[in-house]
N, C-alpha and C positions, 0 to 999 in steps of 0.2 A: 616156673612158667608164668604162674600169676604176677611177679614181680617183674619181667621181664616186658611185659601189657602197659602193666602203671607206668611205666619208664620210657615207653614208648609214647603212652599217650601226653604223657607231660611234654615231650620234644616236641608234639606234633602241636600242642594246645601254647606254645614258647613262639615257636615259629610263626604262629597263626596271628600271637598279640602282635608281633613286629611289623608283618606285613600291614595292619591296618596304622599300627600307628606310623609306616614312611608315607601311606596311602594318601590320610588323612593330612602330613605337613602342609604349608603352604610354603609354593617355592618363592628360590630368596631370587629377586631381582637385583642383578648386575647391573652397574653404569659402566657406560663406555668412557677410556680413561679420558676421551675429549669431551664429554658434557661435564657443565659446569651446574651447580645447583644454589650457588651462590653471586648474586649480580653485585658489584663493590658499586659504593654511589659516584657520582660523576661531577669531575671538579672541572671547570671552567676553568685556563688556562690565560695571562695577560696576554695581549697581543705582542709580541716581541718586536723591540724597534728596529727597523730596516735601513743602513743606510743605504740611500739613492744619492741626496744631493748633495752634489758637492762643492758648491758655492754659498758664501756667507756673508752677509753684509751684518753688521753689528753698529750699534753709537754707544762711545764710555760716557755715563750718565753723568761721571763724577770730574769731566770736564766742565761741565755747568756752575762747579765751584770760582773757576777763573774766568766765566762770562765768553769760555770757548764751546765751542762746536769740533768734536771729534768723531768721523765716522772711518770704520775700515771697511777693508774686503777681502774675504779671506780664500784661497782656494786650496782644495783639500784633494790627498794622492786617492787614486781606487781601492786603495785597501783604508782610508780614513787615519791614517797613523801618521802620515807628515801633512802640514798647514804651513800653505806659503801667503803671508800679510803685508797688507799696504795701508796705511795709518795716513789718512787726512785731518788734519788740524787747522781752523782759520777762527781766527781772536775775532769776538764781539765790540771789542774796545768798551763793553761795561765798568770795569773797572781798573782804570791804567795806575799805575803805580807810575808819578812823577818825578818824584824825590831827583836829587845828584843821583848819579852811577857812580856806585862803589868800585873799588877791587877789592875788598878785606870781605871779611864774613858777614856782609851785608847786601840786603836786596836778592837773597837766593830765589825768590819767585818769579823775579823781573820775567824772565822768558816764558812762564807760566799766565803771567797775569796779565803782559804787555802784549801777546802772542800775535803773529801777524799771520805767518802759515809755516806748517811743520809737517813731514813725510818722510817717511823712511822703507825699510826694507825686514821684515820678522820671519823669524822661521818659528813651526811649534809644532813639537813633537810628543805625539798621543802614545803611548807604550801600548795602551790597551784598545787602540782604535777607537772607532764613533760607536759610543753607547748611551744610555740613559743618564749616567756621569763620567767623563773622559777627562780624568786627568795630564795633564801636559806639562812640561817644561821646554824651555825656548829661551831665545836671543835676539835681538835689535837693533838694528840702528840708525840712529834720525837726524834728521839735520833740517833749522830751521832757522825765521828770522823774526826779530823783535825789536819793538822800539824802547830808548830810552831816551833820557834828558840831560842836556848840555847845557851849564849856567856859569853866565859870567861871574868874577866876585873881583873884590877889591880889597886892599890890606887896608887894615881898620886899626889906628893906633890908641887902645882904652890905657892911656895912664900906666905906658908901657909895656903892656900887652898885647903885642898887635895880634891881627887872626884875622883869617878871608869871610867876609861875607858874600851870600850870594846876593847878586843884585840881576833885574829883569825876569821875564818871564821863559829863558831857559829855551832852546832848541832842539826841539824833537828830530832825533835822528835812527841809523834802524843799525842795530847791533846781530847777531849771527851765532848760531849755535849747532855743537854737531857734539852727538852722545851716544854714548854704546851701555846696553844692559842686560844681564841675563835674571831671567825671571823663572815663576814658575804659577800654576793658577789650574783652575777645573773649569770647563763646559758641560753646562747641565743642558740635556734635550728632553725635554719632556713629551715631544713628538718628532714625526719628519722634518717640520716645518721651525717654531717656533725656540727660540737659546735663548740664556742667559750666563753667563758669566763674571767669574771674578779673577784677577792677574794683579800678583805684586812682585818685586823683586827690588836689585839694586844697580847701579851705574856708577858711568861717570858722564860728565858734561863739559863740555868747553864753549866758554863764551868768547866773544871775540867785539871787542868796540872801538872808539880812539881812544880810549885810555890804557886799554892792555888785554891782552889774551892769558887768560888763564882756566886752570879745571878744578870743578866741585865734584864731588859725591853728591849722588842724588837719587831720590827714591822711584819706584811706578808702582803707581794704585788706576788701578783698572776696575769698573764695576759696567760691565754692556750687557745690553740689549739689544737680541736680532735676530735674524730670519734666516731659511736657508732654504737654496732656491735651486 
């Protein structure tokens, strides 16, 4: 009987510890799975370039080499991926190259240096539309007109060696040229507004004077400057 007490009073004195010590927990606080407790910091974002406009006017800087003025205009499809161009060229006459007109491998600049006016017709195509760099490749073709020089000469007989010399001061007349080339180059926009770029590739050229029509190879070096409006 007395052990039956003890055994009793121990369950009752068990029970008693438990209830005080759930009493006493401090309850656990739940988040809801939408609150956050942690804020990540905040990065500022570039403004992304937009294209809007789709008209270009540019000048190839590196016509200033031949004492020319070259400016185009370019105009671009609504999705920025095809550029249809028109190329104006008109000679300063800073630095005319005089000499005879060759036909042999001489005088490759004449139409360069001599330049009267040149325009043609370019296509150029953006694979990856108008971005912050848009590379292209494209095609052309021009056709223009230039002077050269016509000099009399006279056979000269040295001690059985004859040979023409030129004699007078040679007659300025205007020679014609039509060339086709495909290229390839990048348009950098560093905004809406303001390009620059670079175009090089290879061709061909045909000159055409009174002494003979024939075709060179020939290179484009393109380096513009321009706007888009």
């Amino acid at each position: 009987m007395f052990k039956k007490i003890i055994t009793l009073a121990i369950i009752a004195l068990t029970i008693h510890v438990n209830a005080q010590v759930i009493k006493t927990a401090k309850p656990k606080t739940v988040v809801p799975a939408t609150e956050h407790t942690y804020t990540p910091p905040y990065y500022s974002e570039a403004t992304p370039f937009e294209f809007k406009k789709r008209s270009m006017l540019q000048i190839n800087i590196f016509e200033f080499v031949f004492t020319n003025i070259s400016i185009s205009y370019e105009l671009f499809s609504k999705d920025g991926k095809h550029g249809f161009k028109v190329p104006f060229t008109f000679g300063l006459g800073g630095q005319p190259d005089t000499n005879a007109y060759q036909v042999n491998n001489t005088n490759r600049f004449i139409a360069s240096r001599n330049r009267i006016f040149e325009t043609g017709l370019h296509y150029n195509y953006y694979p990856l539309g108008q971005r912050r760099a848009s590379p292209f490749l494209g095609l052309g073709f021009n056709v223009g007109a230039f002077n050269y020089w016509q000099y009399a000469s006279v056979l000269v007989n040295n001690g059985g060696y004859p040979y023409y010399q030129q004699v007078g001061k040679g007659d300025q007349k205007i020679g014609n040229n039509i060339s086709g080339a495909l290229f390839f180059g990048i348009l950098f926009n560093p905004n809406e507004t303001v390009t620059f770029g670079f175009k090089t590739g290879l061709g061909f050229r045909r000159y055409g004077t009174d002494y003979k029509e024939y075709t060179y190879p020939y290179g484009v070096l393109e380096v513009n400057l321009g706007f888009k409006f």
